[in-house]
Backbone bond lengths (Angstrom), bond angles and torsions (degrees), N, CA, C in turn:
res aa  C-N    CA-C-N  psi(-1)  N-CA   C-N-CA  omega(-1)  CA-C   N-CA-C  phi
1 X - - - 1.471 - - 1.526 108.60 -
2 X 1.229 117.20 121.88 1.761 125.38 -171.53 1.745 92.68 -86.96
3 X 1.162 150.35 -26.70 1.465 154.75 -157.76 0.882 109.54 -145.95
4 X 1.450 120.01 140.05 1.622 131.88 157.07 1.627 119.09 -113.44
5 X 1.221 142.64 139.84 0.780 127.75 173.68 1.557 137.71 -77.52
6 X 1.234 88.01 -23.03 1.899 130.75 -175.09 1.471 114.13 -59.87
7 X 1.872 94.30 -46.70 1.308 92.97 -171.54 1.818 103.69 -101.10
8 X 1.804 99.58 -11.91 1.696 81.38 168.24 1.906 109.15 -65.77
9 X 1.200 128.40 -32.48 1.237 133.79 -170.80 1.697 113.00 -41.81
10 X 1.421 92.58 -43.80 1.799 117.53 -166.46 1.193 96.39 -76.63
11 X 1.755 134.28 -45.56 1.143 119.22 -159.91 1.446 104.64 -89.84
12 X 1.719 116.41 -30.51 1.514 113.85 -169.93 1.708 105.78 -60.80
13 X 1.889 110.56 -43.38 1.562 107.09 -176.78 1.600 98.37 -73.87
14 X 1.256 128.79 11.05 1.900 108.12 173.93 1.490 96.50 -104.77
15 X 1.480 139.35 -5.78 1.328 147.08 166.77 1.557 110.00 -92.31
16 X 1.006 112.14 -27.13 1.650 112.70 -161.62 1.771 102.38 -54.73
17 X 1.215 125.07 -44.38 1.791 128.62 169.34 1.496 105.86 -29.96
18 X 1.345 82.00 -64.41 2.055 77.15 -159.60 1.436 100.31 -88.43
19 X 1.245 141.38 -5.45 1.552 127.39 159.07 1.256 107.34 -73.86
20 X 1.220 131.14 -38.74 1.476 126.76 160.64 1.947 124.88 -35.81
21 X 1.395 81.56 -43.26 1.703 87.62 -170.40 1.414 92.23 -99.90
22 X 1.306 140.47 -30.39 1.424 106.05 -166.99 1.814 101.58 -90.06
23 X 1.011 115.77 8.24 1.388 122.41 -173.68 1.967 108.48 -101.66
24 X 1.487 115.59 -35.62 1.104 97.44 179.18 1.660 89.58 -87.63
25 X 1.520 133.46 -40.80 1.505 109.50 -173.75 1.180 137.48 -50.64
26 X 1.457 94.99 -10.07 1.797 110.87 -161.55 2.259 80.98 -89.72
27 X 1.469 117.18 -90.05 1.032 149.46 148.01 1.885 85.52 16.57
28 X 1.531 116.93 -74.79 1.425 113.10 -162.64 1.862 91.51 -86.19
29 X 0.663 162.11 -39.14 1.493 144.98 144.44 1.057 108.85 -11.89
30 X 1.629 134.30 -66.42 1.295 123.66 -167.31 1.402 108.16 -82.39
31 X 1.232 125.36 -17.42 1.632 108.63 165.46 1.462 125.16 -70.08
32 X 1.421 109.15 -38.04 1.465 121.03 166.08 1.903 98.88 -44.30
33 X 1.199 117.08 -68.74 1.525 103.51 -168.01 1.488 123.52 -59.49
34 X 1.276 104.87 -14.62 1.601 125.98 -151.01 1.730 95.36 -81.04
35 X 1.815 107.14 -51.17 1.121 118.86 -173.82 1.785 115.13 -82.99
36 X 1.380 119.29 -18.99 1.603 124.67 145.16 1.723 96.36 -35.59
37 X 1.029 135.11 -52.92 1.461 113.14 -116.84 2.227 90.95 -73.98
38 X 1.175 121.47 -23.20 1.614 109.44 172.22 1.373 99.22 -56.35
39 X 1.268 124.78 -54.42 1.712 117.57 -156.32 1.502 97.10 -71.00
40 X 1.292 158.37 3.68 1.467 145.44 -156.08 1.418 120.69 -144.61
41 X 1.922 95.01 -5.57 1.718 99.50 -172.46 1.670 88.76 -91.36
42 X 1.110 140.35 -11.23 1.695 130.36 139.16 1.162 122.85 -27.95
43 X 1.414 110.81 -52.17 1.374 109.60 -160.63 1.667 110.62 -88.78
44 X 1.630 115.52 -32.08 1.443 98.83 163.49 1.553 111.56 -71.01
45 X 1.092 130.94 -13.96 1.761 104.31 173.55 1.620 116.75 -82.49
46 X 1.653 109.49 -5.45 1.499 106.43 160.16 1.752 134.94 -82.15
47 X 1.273 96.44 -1.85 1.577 121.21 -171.22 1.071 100.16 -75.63
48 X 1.854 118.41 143.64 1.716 116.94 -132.46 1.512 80.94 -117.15
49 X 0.927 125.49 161.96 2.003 122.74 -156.85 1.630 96.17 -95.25
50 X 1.391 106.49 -27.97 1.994 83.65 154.76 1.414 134.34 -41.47
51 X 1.348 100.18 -21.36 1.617 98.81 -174.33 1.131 113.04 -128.34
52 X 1.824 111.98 38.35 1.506 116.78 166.58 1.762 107.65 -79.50
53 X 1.568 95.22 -41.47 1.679 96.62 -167.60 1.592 102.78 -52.22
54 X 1.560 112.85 -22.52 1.997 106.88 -155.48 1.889 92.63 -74.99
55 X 1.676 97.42 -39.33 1.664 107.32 -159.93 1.735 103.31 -78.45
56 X 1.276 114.65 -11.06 1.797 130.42 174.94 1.331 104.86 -53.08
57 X 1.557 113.89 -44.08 1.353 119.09 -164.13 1.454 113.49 -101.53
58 X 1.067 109.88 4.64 1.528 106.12 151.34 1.566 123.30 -152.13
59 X 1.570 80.76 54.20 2.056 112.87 157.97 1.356 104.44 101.92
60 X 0.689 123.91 8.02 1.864 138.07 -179.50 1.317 102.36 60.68
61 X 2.172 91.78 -152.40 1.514 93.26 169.49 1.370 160.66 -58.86
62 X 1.136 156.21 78.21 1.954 123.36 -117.15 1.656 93.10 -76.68
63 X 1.144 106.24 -177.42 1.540 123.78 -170.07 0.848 114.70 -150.58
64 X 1.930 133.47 -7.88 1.475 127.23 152.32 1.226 92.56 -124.97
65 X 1.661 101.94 -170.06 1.617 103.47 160.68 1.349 119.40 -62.59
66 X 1.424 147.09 -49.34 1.333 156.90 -112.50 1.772 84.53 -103.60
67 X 1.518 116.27 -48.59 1.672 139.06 -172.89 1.416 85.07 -63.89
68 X 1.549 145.16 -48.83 1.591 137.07 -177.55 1.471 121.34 -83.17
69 X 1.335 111.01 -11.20 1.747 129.68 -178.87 1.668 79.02 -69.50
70 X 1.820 108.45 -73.61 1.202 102.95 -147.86 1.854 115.03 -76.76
71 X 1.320 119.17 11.79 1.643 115.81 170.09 1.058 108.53 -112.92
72 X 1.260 130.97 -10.20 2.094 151.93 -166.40 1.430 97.11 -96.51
73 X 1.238 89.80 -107.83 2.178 121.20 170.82 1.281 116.57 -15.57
74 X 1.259 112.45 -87.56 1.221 132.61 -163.42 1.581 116.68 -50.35
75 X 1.081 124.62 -35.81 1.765 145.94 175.86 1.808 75.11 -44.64
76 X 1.239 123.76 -104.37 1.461 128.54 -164.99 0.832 103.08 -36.69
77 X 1.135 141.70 -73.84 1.699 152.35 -167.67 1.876 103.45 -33.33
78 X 1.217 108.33 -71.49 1.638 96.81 163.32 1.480 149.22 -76.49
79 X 1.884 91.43 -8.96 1.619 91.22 161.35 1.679 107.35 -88.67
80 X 1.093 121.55 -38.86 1.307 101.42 -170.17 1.759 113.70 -83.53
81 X 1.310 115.51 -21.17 1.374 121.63 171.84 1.537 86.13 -56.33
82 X 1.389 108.41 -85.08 2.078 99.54 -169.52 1.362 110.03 -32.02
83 X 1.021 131.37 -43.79 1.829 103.91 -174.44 1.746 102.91 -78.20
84 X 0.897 131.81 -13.82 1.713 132.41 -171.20 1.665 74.51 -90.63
85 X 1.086 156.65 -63.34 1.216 131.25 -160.34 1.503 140.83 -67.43
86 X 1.809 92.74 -18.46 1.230 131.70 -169.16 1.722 100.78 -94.49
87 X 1.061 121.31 -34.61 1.368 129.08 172.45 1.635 118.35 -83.79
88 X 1.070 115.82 -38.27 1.608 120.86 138.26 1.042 150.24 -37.23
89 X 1.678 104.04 -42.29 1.756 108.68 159.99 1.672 92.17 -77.00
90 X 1.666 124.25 -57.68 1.332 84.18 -149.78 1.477 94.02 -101.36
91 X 1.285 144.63 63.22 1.304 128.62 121.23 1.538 140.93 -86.34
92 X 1.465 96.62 -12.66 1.165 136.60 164.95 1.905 97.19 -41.42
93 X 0.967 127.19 -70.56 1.486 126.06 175.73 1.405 121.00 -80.73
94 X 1.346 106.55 -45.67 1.661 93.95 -163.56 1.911 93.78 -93.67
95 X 1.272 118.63 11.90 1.811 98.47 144.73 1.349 132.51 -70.49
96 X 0.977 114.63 -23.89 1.418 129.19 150.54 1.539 113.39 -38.70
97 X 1.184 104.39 -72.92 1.746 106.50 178.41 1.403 108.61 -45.49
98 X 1.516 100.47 -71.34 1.817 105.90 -177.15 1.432 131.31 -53.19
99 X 1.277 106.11 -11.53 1.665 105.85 175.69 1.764 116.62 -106.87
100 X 1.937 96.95 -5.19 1.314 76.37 -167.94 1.331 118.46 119.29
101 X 1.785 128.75 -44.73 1.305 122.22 -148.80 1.590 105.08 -96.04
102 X 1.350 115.76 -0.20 1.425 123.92 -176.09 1.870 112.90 -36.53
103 X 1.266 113.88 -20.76 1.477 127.70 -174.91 1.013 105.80 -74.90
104 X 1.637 102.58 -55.21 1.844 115.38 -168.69 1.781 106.99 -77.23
105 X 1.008 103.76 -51.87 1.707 82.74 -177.39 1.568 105.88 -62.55
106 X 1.201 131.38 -78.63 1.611 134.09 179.11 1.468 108.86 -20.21
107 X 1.555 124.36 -38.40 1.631 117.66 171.89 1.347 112.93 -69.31
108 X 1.476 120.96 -24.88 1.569 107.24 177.12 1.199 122.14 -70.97
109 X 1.608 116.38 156.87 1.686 123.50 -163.48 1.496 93.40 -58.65
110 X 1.258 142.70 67.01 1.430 121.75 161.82 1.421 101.50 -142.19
111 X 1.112 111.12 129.48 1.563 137.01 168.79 1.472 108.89 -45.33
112 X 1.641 115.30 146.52 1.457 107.20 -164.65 1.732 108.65 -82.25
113 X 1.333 115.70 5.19 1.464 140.75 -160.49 2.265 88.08 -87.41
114 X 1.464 84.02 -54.04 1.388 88.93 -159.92 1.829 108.58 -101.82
115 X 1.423 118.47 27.68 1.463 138.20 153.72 1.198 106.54 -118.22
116 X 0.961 143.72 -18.33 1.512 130.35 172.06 1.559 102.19 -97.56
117 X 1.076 140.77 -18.81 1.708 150.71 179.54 2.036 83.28 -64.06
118 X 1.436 84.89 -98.84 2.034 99.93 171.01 1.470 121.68 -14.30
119 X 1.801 122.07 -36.14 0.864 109.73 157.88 1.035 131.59 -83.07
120 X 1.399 120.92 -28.94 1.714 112.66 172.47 1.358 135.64 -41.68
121 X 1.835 89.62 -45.94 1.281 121.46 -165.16 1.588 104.31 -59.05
122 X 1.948 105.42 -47.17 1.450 112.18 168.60 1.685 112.77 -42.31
123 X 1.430 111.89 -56.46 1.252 128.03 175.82 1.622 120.20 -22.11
124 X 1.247 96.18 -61.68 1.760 117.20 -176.64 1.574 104.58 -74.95
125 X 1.107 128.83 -44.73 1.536 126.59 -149.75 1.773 82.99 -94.38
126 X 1.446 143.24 -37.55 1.428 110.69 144.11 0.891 156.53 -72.20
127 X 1.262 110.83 8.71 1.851 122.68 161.51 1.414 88.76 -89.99
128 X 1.430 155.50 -55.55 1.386 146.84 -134.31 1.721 90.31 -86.13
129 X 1.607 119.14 -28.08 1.409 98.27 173.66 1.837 109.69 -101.49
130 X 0.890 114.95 -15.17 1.292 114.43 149.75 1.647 122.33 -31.05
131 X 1.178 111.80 -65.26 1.512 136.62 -160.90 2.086 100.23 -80.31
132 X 1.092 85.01 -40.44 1.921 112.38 -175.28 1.728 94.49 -62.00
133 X 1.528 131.86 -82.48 1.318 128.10 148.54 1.342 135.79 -11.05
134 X 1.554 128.43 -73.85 1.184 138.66 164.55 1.987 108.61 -38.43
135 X 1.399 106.55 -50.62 1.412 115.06 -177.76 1.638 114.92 -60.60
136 X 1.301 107.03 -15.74 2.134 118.98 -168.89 1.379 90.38 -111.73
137 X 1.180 127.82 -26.26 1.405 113.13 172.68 1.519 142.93 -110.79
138 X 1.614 94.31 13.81 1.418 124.94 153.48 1.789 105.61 -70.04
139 X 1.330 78.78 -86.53 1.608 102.61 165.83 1.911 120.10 -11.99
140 X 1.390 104.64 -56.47 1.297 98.19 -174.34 1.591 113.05 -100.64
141 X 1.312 95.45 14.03 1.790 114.74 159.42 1.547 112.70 -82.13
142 X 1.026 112.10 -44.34 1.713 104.81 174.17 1.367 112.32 -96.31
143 X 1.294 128.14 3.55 1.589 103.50 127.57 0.993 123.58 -80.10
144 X 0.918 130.20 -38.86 1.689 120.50 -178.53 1.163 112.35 -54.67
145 X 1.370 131.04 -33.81 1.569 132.27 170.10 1.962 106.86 -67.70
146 X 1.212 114.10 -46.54 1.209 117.87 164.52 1.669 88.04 125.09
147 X 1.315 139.17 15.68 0.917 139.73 -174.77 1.512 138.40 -60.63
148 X 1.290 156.13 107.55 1.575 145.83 -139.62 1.529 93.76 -100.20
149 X 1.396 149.21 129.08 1.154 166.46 -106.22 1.767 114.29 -167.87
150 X 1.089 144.44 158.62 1.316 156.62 153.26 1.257 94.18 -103.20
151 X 1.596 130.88 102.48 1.250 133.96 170.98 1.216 108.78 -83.40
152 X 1.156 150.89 -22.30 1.297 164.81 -174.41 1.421 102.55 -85.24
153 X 1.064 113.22 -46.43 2.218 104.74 168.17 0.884 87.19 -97.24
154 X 1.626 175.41 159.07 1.086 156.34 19.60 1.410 90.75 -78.79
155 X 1.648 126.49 -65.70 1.486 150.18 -156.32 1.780 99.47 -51.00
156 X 1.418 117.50 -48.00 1.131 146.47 167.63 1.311 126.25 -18.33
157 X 1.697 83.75 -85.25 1.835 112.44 153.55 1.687 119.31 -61.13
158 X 0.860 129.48 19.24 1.547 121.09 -168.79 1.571 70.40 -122.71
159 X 1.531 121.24 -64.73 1.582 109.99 -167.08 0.700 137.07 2.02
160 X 1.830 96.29 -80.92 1.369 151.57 -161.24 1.715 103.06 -61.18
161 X 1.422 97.32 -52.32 1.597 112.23 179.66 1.903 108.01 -60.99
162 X 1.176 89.98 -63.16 1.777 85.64 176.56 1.287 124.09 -45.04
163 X 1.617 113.27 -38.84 1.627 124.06 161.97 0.986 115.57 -32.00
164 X 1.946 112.64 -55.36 1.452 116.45 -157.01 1.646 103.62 -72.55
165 X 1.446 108.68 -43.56 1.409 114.99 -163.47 1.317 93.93 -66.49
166 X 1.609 132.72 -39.93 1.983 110.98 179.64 1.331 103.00 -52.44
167 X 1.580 142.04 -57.64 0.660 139.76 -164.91 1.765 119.23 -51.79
168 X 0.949 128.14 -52.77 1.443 155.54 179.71 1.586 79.13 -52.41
169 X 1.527 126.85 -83.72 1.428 110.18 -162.68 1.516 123.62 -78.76
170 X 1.408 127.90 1.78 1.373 137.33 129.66 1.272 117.44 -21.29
171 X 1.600 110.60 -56.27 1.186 123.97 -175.91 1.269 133.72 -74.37
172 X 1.109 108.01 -15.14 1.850 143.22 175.58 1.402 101.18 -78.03
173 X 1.840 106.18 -78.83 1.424 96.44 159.22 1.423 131.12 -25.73
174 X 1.253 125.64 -48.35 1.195 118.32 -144.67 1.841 91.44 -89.07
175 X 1.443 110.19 -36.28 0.987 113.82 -169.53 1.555 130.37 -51.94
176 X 1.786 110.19 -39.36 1.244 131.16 172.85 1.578 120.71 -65.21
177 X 1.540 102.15 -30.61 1.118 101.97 173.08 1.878 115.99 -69.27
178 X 1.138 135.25 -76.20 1.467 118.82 149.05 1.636 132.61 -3.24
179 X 1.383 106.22 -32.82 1.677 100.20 -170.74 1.136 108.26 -94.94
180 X 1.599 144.19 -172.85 1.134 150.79 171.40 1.674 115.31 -62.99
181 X 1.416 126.96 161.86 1.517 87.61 165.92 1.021 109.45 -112.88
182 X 1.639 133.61 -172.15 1.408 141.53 -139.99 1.603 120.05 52.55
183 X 1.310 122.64 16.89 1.558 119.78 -166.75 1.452 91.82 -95.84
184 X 1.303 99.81 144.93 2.075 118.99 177.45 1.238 84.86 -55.24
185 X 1.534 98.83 176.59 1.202 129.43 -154.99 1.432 115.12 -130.98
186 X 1.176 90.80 24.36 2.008 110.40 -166.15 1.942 102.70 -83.56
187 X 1.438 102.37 -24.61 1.571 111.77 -179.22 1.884 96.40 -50.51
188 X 1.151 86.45 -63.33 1.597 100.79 -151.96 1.563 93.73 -87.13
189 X 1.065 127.78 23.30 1.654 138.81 166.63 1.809 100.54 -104.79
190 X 1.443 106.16 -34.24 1.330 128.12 -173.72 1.895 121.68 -70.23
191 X 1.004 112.18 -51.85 1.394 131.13 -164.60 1.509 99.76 -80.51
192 X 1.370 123.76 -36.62 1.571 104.88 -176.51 1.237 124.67 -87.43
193 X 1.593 111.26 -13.62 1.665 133.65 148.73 1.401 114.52 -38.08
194 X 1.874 104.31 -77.58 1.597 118.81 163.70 1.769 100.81 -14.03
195 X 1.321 87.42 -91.63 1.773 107.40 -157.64 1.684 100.27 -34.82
196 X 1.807 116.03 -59.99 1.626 117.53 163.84 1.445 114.34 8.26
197 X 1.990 78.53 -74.53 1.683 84.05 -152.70 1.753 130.89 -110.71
198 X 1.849 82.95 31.29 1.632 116.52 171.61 1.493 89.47 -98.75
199 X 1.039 134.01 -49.63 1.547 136.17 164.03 1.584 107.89 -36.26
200 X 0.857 102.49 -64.66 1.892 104.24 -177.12 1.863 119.82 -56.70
201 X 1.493 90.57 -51.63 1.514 90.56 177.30 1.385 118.53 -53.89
202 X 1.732 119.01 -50.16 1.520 108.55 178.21 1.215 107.12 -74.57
203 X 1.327 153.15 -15.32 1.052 134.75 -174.58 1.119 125.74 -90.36
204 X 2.130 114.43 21.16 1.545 123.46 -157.98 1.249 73.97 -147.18
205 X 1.456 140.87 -53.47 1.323 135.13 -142.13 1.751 109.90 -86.08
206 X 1.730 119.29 131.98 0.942 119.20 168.58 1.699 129.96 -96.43
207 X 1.438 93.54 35.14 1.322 116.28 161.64 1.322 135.07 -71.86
208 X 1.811 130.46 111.53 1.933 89.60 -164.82 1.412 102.13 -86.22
209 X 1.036 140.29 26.69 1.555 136.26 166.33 1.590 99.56 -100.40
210 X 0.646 128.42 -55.86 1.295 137.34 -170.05 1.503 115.86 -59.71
211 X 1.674 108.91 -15.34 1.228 107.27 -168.96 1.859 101.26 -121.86
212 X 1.457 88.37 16.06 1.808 107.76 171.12 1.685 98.40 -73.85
213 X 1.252 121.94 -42.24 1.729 134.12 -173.71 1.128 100.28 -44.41
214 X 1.762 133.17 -17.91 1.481 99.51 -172.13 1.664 108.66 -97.94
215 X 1.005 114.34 4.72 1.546 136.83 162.14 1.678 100.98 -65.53
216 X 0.983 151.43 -51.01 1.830 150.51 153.89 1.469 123.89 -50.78
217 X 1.355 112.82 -0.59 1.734 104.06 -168.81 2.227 99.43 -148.97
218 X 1.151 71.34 146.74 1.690 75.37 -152.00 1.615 98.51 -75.80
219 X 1.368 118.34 -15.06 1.650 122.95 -170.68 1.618 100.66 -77.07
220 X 1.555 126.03 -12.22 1.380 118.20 164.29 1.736 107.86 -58.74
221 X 1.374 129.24 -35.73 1.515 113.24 -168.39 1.575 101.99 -87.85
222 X 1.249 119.02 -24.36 1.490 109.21 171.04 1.512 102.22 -103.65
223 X 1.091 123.71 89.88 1.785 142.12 -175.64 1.623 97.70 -109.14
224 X 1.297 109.73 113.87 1.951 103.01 -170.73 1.464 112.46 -71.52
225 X 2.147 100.87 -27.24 1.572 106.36 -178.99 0.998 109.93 -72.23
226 X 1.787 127.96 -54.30 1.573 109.45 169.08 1.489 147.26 -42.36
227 X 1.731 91.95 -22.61 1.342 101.08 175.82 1.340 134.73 -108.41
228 X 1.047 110.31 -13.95 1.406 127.29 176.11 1.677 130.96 -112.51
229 X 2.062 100.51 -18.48 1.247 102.18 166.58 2.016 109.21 -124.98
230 X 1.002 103.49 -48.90 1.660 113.97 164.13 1.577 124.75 -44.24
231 X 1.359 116.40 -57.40 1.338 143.53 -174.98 1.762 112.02 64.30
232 X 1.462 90.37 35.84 1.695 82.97 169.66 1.467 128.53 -69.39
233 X 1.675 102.68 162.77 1.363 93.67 179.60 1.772 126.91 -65.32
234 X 1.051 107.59 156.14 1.448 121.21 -178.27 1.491 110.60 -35.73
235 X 1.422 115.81 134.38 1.374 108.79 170.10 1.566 113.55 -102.61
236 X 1.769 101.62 98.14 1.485 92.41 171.77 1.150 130.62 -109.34
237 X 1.616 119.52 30.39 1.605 111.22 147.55 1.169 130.95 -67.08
238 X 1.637 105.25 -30.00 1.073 122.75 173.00 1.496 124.19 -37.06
239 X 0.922 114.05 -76.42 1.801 158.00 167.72 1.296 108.02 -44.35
240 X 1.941 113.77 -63.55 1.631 94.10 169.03 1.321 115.55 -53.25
241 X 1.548 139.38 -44.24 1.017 131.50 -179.56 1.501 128.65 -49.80
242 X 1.408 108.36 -47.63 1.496 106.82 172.65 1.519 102.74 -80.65
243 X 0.812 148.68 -10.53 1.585 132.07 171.81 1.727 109.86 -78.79
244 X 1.413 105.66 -34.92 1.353 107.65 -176.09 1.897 106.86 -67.00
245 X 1.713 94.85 -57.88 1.259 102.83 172.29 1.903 125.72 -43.15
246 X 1.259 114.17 -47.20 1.513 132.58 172.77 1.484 103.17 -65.91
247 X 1.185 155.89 -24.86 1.424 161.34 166.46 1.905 103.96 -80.80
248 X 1.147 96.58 -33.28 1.923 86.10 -162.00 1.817 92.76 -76.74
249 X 1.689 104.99 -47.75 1.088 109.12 160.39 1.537 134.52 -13.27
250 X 1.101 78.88 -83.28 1.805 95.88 -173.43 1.744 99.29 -54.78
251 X 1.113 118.06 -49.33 1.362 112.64 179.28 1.365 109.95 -50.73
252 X 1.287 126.28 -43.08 1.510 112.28 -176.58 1.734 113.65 -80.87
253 X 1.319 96.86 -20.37 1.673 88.63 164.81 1.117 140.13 -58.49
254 X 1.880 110.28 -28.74 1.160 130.55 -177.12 1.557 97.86 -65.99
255 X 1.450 116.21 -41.21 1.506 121.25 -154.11 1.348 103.48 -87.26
256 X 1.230 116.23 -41.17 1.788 114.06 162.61 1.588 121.94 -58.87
257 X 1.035 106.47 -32.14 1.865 114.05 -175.96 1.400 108.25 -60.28
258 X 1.728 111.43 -20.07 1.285 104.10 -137.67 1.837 84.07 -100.49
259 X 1.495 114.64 -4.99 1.636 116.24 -162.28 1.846 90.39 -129.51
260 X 1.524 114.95 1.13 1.972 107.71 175.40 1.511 97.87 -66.72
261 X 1.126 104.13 146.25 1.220 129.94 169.07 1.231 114.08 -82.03
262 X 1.688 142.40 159.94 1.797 117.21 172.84 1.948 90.58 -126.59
263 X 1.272 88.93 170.68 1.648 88.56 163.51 1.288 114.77 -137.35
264 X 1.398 126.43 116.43 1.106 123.70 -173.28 1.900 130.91 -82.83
């Protein structure tokens, strides 16, 4: 048996706290900015054209709401979503270590094939309601502002974004499995920062080496300015890479899990 249902039950209600909270904080963050956006579209038409070139390079002026979601909003929305995703894959295992229960789950009739499957699966289906939330409560922020929308790129961009964030906590997952257990959790607090602000540099820098970096970090294919105010084409080096990378992964996790040692 590759899945249990039993024990996804146990692990989703021992996560359900902090998907709760990092989902409405994230979720009410972006309504807070969402509903700024009447009081502040004043203030970019007072902005003195010296400081168009600075605001150019990271998506300019917006011109609806959806164009201010994605140069405002979204900055938080994917750094702090990436570390909630990243802490998700890998708390997913090493809570086990830190609480202790490493005995009790590993003694139940389930194969280590089909507890590490169950957890992933937990893994994904709380980022997918993570992402699912955050997306209804954007959403019912620009009505409430009274705001007219491209639902079709908004819907788009949320995708793309949810993509990135499985991936990111794939990577968490994958990560804990490799390390010792009981180790903080600062790695996988660490890497979606990294990637952030390898994202930022090429996407400011008029370096052409420098602007090779957005080829290494998965927040180039979910880019909110390309997609929601620019409309460039898709970045799929990006993307093949982390999909390839997030698959080779997981495969070796399976193959390491199967020789970790636990400590009880």
């Amino acid at each position: 048996m590759m899945f249990s249902s039993r024990l996804f039950k146990l692990e989703f209600t021992r996560s359900l706290k902090s998907l709760i909270t990092w989902s409405l904080s994230i979720g009410l963050t972006m309504v807070f900015v969402i509903v700024l956006y009447p009081m502040v579209i004043d203030i970019y038409s007072a902005i003195p054209a010296e400081y168009q070139a600075f605001l150019d390079a990271f998506g300019g002026v917006p011109h609806n709401v959806v164009e201010y979601y994605a140069t405002e909003g979204v900055m938080m929305l994917q750094l702090f979503g990436g570390i909630f995703a990243a802490l998700e894959g890998y708390n997913a295992l090493n809570r086990d270590d830190k609480e202790k229960t490493v005995e009790c789950i590993y003694q139940l009739p389930y194969s280590r094939t089909a507890i590490l499957t169950t957890k992933l699966v937990k893994v994904i289906v709380n980022v997918l309601v993570f992402s699912i939330v955050v997306y209804f409560m954007s959403i019912l922020s620009f009505l409430v502002i009274g705001e007219s929308y491209d639902g079709g790129d908004f819907l788009l961009f949320n995708v793309y974004n949810t993509i990135m964030f499985l991936m990111l906590a794939i990577l968490g997952f994958v990560l804990v499995v490799f390390m010792k257990p009981t180790q903080k959790s600062m790695g996988a607090i660490a890497f979606p920062f990294v990637f952030y602000i390898i994202s930022v540099i090429s996407s400011v820098t008029n370096n052409e080496t420098l602007e090779l970096l957005k080829h290494v970090t998965p927040f180039t294919f979910a880019n909110p300015v390309d997609i929601l105010k620019l409309g460039a084409d898709f970045e799929w080096i990006s993307f093949v890479v982390f999909t390839g990378l997030s698959i080779l992964l997981t495969v070796a996790a399976y193959w390491r899990f199967q020789k970790r040692e636990f400590t009880v």
